[in-house]
N, C-alpha and C positions, 0 to 999 in steps of 0.2 A: 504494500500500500504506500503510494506516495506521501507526501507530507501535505500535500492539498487537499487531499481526499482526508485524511484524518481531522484538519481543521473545518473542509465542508462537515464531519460526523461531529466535530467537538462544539460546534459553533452553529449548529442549530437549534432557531428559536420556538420550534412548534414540533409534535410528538410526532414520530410516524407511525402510530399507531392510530387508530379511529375506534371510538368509544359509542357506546350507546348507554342511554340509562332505563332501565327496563324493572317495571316492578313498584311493590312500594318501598317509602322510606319506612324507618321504626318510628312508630307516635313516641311524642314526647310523654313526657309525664303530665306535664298540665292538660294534655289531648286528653288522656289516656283519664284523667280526675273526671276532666269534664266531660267525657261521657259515661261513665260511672253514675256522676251526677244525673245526667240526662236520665238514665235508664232507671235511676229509683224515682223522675219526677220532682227534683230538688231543682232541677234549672229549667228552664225551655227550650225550647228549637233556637229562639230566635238567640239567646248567650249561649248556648252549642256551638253555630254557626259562628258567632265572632270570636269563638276560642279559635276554633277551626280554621278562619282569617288572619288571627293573628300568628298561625302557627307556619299556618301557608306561605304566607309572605316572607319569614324570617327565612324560614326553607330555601326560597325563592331566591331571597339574598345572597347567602350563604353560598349556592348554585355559583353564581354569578361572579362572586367574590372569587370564587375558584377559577372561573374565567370560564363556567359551562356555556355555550352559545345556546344551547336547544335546554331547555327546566325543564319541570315538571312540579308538579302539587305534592307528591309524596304519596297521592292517592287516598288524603287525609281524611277525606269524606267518606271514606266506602270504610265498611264495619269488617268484612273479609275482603280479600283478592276475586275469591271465587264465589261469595253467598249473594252477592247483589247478582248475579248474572243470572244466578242458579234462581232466584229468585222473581226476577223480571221473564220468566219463563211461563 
């Protein structure tokens, strides 16, 4: 290997690899109270939903911060990966 070739390898600024993000993320703990909460009837839909906002967004960021160009929600809404589909059936 030349020594151009080793500086084109050492001196590159973007992966060569290509990534996907596929799935959900892990709820956080506050996600994870506040539905708890939901589900004994201590909160409503509507403060569910802005846990769920606030949790999404930080996600979001965080993505971003990383330098992810394509996010995603972490799929923070859905209760399983596979019960809403199964269920919407």
């Amino acid at each position: 290997m030349t020594q151009a070739q080793t500086l084109t390898f050492t001196n590159r600024t973007t992966s060569p690899f290509r990534y996907d993000i596929v799935g959900s993320f892990l709820r956080p703990a506050e996600l994870k109270a506040a539905r708890e909460k939901f589900a004994n009837h201590e909160i409503d839909h509507d403060e569910l939903k802005a846990v769920e906002d606030k949790c999404i967004k930080a996600l979001v960021e965080k993505q971003a911060q990383a330098g992810l160009h394509a996010v995603t929600d972490g799929e923070f809404r859905r209760s399983w990966w596979h019960l809403d589909t199964v269920l919407g059936l």
